[in-house]
Each structure stands twice: as structure tokens, then as C-alpha cells.
N, C-alpha and C positions, 0 to 999 in steps of 0.2 A: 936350114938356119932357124926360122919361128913356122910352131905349127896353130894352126889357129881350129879352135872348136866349132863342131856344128854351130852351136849359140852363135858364134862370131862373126862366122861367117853371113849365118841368115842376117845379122844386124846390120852389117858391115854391104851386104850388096844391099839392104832399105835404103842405106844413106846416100850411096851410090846414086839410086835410082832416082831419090829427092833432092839431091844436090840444086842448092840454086844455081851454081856454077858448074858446070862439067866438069867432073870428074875422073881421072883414070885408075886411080888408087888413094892408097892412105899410107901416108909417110908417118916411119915411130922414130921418136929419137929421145937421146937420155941425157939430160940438165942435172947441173949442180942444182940442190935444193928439195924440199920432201921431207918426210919425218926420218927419214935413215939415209938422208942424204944424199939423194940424185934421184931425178924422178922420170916418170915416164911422159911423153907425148905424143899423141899422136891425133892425126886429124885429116880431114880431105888435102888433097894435091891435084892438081891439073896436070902435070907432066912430071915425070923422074930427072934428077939432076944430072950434069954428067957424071959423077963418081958414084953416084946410087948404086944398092945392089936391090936388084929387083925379085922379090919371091914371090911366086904365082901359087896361091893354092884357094882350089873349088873356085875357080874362076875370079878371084879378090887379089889384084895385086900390090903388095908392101915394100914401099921404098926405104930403104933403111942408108944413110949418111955414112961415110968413112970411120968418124968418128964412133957412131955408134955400133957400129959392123958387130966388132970379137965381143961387147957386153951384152947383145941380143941373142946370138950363137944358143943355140937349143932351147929356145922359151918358146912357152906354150901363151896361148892368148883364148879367153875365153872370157864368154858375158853373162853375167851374172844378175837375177831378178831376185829379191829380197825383201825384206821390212827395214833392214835397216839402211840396205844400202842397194843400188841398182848401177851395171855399169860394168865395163871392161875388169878383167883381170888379171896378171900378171905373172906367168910361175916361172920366174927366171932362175934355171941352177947355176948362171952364174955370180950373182948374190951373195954375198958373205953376211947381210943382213935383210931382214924383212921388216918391213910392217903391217901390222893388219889390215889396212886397208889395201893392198894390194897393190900399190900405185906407186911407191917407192920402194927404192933398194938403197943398199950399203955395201 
């Protein structure tokens, strides 16, 4: 369902690791709002909900909500270091629109 990049992943178990909270994963979900009108979120979790769908990869795992399930369906996640910008990034094909920041769809 999401695949995530080396980048990602190495970022993604730091956070893990520094969690002031204990962590099991990182939940992503997708909000009305963004420059093309829904965006992404995502951030630590302590536990998976009940209706969570749970995706394990290189040992990081991604809760994803009911709701957000079929619009996350084959996107890539990956992290990105830059000048102009630093930070996740988003290649979702199911997107009928993008922005360049990466961070919202349409």
C-alpha cells in the first residue's frame, strides 16, 4: 500500500528512537485543506486504532485510518534535504492534482 525510501525510513526510526513518548509507529492521514486541497499528516502514535491498516516496512510501521486507506494506496514517502526546503515527501498516483511542495494533493 505505501512504500517508503531509504531516506524515510532512516528518519523515521531517529524519531522513533527520540520519541519523548513511546512510540510504535507513525500514523498518515489525509485532511480537507493544503494548496490543491487535502493534505497530508502524519506523526508519531503509541498504539494502531482498531480499524487501522497496519504497513510494516524495514522495520517502521504506518497506521493508516479507514478513511484514508484507497487515497494512500501505492504512494511512495520519502525525505528529502534541500536549500529550499527539508522534510517528507509525498508521490501519491492517486492525486489528480499536486503541489510543489509535496505535501498536498487534489
Amino acid at each position: 500500500m505505501i512504500t517508503l525510501t531509504e531516506n524515510a525510513v532512516a528518519i523515521m526510526k531517529a524519531a522513533l528512537s527520540r520519541a519523548a513518548k513511546p512510540a510504535e509507529g507513525f500514523r498518515i492521514t489525509i485532511q480537507a485543506g493544503g494548496c490543491a486541497g487535502f493534505k497530508y499528516l502524519m506523526g508519531l502514535e503509541e498504539l494502531p486504532r482498531e480499524d487501522d491498516t497496519i504497513i510494516e516496512a524495514h522495520g517502521v510501521k504506518i497506521f493508516v485510518d479507514v478513511a484514508s486507506q484507497t487515497q494512500v494506496d501505492g504512494m511512495i514517502i520519502d525525505f528529502v534535504t534541500g536549500i529550499d526546503s527539508t522534510g517528507f515527501v509525498f508521490d501519491n498516483p492517486n492525486a489528480r492534482e499536486k503541489c510543489a511542495c509535496g505535501k498536498s494533493v487534489g
